[in-house]
C-alpha positions in Angstrom: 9.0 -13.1 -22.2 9.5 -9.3 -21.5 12.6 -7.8 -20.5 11.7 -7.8 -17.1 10.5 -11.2 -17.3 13.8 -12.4 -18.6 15.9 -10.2 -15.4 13.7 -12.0 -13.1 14.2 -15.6 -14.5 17.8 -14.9 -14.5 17.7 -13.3 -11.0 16.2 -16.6 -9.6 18.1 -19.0 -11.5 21.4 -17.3 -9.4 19.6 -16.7 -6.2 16.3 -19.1 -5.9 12.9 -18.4 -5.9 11.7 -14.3 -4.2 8.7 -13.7 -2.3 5.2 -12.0 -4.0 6.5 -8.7 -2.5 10.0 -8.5 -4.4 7.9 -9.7 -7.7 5.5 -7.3 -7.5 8.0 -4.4 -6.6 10.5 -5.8 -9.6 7.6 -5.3 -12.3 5.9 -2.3 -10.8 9.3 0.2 -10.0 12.2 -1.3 -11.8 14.7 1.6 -12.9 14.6 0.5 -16.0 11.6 -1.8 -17.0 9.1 -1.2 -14.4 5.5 -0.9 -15.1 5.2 2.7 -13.4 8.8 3.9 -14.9 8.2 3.3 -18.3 4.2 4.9 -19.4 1.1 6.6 -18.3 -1.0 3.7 -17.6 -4.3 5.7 -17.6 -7.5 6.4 -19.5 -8.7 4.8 -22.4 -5.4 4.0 -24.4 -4.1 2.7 -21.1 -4.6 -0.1 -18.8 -6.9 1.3 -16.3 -9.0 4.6 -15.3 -9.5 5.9 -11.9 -11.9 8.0 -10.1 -10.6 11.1 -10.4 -10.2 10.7 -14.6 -14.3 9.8 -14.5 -15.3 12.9 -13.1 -14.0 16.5 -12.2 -17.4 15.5 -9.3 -14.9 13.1 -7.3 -11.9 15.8 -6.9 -14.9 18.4 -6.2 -16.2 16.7 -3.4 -12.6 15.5 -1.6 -11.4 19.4 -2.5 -14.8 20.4 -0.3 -13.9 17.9 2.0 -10.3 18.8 2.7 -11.6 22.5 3.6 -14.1 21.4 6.3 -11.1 19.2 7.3 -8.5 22.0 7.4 -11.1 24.1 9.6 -11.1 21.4 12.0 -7.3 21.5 12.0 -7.2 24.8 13.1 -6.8 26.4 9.9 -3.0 25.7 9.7 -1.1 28.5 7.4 -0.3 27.1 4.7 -2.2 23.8 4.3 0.4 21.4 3.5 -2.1 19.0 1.2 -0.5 15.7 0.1 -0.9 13.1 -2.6 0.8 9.9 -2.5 0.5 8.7 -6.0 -0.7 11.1 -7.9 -1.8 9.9 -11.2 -2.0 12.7 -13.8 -2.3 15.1 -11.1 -5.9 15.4 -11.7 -7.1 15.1 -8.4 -4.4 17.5 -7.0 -5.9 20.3 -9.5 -9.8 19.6 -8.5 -9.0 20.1 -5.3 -6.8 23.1 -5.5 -9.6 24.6 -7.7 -12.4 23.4 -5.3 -10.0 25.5 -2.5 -10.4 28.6 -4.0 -13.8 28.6 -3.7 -14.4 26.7 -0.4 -11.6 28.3 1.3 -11.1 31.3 0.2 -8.0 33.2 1.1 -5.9 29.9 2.5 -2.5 29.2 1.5 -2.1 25.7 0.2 1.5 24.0 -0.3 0.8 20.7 -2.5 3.3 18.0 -2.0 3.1 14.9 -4.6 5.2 11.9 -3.7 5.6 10.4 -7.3 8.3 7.4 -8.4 7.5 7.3 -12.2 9.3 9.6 -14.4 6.5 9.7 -17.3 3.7 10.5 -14.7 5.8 13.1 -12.8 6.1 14.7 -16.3 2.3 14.7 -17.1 1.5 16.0 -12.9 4.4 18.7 -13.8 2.2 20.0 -16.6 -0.9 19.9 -15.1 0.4 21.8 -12.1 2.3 24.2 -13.8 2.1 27.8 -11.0 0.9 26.0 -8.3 3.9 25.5 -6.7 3.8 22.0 -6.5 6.6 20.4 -5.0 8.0 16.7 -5.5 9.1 13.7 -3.0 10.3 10.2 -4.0 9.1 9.1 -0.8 7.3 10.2 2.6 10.3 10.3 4.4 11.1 14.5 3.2 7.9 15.6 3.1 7.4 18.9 5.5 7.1 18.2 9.3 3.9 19.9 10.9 0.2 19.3 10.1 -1.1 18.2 6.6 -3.5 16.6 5.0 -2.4 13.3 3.0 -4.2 12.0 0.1 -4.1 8.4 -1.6 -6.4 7.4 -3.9 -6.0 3.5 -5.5 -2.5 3.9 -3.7 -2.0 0.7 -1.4 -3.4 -1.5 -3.8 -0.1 -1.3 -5.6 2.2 -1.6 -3.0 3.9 -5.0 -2.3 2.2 -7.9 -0.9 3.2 -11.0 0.9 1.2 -14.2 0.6 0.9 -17.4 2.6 -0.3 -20.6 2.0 -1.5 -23.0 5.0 0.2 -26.5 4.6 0.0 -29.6 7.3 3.2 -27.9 8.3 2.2 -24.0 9.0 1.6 -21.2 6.2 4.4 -21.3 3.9 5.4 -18.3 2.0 4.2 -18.0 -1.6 7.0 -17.4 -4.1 8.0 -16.7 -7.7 10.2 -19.5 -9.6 10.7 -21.3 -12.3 7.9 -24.0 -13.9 9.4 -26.9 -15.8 9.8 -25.6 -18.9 11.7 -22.1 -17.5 9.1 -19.7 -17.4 7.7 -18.1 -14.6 5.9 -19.9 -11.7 4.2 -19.7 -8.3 5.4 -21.8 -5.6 6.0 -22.1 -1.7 8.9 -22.4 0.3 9.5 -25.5 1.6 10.1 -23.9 5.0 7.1 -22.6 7.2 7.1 -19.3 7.9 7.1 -18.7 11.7 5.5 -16.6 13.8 2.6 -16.2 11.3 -0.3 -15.8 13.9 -3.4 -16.6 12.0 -5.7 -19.7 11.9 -7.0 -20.7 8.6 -7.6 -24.2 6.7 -5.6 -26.4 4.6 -5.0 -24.9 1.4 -5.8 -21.1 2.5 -4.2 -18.0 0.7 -3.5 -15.3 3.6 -1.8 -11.9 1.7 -0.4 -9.7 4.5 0.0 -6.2 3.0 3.3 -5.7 4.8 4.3 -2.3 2.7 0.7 -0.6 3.4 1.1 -1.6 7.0 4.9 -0.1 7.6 3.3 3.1 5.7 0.2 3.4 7.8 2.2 3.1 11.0 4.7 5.7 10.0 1.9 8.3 9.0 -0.6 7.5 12.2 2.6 8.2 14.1 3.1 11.5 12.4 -0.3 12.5 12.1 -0.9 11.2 15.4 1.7 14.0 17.3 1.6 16.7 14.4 -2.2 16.6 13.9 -3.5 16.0 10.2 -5.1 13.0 8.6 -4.3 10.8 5.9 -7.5 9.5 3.2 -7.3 6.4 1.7 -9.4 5.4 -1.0 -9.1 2.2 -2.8 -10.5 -1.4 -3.5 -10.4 -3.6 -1.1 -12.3 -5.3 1.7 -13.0 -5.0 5.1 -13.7 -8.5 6.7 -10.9 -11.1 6.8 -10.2 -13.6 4.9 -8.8 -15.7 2.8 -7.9 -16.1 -1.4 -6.2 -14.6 -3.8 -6.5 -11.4 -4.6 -3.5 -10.8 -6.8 -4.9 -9.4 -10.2 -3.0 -7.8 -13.4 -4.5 -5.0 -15.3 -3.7 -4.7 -19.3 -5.4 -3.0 -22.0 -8.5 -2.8 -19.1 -8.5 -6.3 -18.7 -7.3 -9.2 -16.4 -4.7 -11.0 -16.9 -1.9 -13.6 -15.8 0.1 -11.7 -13.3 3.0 -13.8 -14.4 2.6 -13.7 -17.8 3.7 -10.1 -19.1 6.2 -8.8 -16.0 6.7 -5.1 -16.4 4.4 -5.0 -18.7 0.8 -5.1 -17.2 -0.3 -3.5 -13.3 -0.2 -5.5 -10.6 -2.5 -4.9 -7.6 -4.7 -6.5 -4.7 -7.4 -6.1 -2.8 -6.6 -3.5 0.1 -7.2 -5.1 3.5 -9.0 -1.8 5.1 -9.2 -4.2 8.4 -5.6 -4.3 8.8 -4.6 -1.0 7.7 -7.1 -0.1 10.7 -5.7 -2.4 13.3 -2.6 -1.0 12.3 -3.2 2.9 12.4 -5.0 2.3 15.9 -2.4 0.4 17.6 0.2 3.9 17.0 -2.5 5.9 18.7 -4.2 7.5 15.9 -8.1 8.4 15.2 -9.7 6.3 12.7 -12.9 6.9 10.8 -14.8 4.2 8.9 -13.7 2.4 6.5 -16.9 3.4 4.5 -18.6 2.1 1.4 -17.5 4.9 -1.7 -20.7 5.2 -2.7 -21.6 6.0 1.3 -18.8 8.2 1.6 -19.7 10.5 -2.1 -23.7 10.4 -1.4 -23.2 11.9 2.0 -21.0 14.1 0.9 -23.5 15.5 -1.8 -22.5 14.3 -5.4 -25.9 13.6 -6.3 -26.6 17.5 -5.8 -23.2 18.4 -7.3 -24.3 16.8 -10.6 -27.8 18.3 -10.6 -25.6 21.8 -10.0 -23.5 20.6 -13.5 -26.1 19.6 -15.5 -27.9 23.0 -15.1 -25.7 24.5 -17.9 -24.8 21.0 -19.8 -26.2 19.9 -23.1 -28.6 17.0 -23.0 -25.3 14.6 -23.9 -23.1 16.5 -21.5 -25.6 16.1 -18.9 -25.9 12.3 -19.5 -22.3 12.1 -19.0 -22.4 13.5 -15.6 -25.3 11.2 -14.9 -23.1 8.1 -16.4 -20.1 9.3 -14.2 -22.2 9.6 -10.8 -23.8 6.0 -11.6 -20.0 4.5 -12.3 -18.8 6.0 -9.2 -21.7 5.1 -6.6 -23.3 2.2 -8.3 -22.4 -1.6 -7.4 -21.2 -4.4 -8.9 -18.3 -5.6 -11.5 -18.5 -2.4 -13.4 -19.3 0.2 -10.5 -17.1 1.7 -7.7 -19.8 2.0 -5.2 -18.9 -1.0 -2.9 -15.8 -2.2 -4.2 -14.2 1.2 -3.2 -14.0 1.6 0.5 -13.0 5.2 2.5 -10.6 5.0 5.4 -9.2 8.2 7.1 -6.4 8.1 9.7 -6.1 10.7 11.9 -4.5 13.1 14.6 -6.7 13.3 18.0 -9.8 16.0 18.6 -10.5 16.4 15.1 -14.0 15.5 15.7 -16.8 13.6 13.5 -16.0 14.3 9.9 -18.2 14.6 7.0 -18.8 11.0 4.9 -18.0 8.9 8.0 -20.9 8.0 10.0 -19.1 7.6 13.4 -16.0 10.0 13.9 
């Protein structure tokens, strides 16, 4: 048992068994032995790789994107351009770069809200004179009209799950097996006020975290004008199973079995986070396939562009990346990745989205 593992065991032996949500925010942001406070989970010698760590084409295309988006804004002076979970602070430098080109001349103040320690470092150094500036959380970024960011973002933020029993949906929850290691169980009491109808034996998650965050920016954006873009695996039609998954060495495993020590995500409920952002008032557009979203917003003619002045193996890396990006499946992004932008009102249609 890991550290963690060992806390939490000890933690429920006092107190009883906790919900999904407190397990998954234990492992992932524990001062001391939290997944996210401890290493740089990715690339190759980590656990997982994201978009913007495929292809310089992906932070290209959102940087492009965030111009035509400021224009519609109004031009605000400075753009305040946010990333919520920043990574290595890749996609924050694409799109900075990208600026100078497409937007020429504007001012741009980049805000990262970051929790882990070892990332912040790496995002530090690979934003070094841009003027970057740090939150812990939403609540001190700048008031006035930005543009927010989060790429594979609310995957990682706590989930709650349900189970439906003869009795209602009882909560699923973390406890102790038999032998004293870690378990999944449900409380013996239902949970009320769960509106949802389902079967006997039916997993409902309720991303609870995503939805208090989508709320609080579609009211923000909603009165200050801006829009927030989400990008991240997940689903758009309701339903049920589970969907909670652990990431190590690039491949699944127990999400009990290793706590601290391996990511643990789900499936983002694009549905919900919609319901949610529409019900504060805010605009939103799609969600959209990835793959939709990137084609229309011209990759394929951005890599034809790159491979111009690439070597015959550079330029069958770029062809690789576009393919892993846009193509389907287990081992593509294409429609496993789904778009969703939240907005302030009279923005208008926006590029990648086929309805605005």
């Amino acid at each position: 048992m890991t550290p963690l593992g060992a806390e939490i065991a000890a933690l429920i032996r006092q107190n009883g068994p906790i919900g999904v949500d407190r397990y998954m925010a234990l492992c992932l942001g524990h001062p001391v032995h939290g997944y996210y406070r401890t290493r740089d989970p990715l690339g190759a010698q980590g656990d997982f790789t994201t978009a913007p760590e495929i292809s310089q084409m992906f932070g290209e295309l959102i940087g492009a994107w965030t111009a035509y988006v400021h224009g519609a804004m109004g031009r605000p002076d400075p753009l305040t351009l946010v990333e919520l979970g920043p990574g290595r602070g890749t996609l924050m430098a694409d799109i900075l770069r990208t600026l100078r080109t497409a937007a020429p001349g504007v001012r741009v103040a980049p805000h990262l809200v970051e929790t882990s320690p070892v990332l912040r470092a790496v995002q530090e150094h690979t934003l070094a004179g841009t003027g970057a500036v740090w939150h812990p959380g939403i609540e001190t970024l700048p008031p006035g009209p930005s543009i927010i960011l989060a790429n594979e973002f609310f995957d990682c933020l706590p989930v709650r799950q349900f189970e439906r029993r003869p009795t209602g949906w009882h909560e699923r929850q973390v406890g102790l097996g038999p032998e004293g290691g870690l378990a999944f169980g449900l409380s013996p009491e239902a949970t009320p006020g769960l509106d949802a109808e389902g079967p006997e034996g039916a997993l409902l998650s309720v991303p609870a975290a995503g939805l208090a965050l989508v709320r609080a920016l579609a009211r923000t954006l909603r009165s200050a004008s801006g829009i927030l873009l989400a990008i991240d695996y997940g689903h758009v039609r309701p339903g049920f199973g589970d969907t909670l998954q652990a990431l190590s060495g690039h491949r699944f495993t127990d999400p009990l079995a290793a706590p601290g020590a391996a990511d643990l995500t789900h499936h983002v409920d694009f549905n919900a986070l919609a319901r949610a952002a529409l019900a504060e008032g805010a605009d939103v557009y799609g969600p959209v396939d990835q793959r939709d979203f990137l084609l229309a917003l011209g990759l394929q003619a951005r890599a034809e562009r790159l491979k111009m002045r690439a070597t015959d193996e550079q330029a069958a890396g770029i062809d690789a990346a576009a393919d892993r990006l846009t193509e389907a499946g287990r081992l593509g992004m294409g429609n496993l990745f789904k778009v969703l932008a939240v907005g302030g009102p009279r923005l208008g249609p926006l590029p990648g989205f086929q309805t605005g």
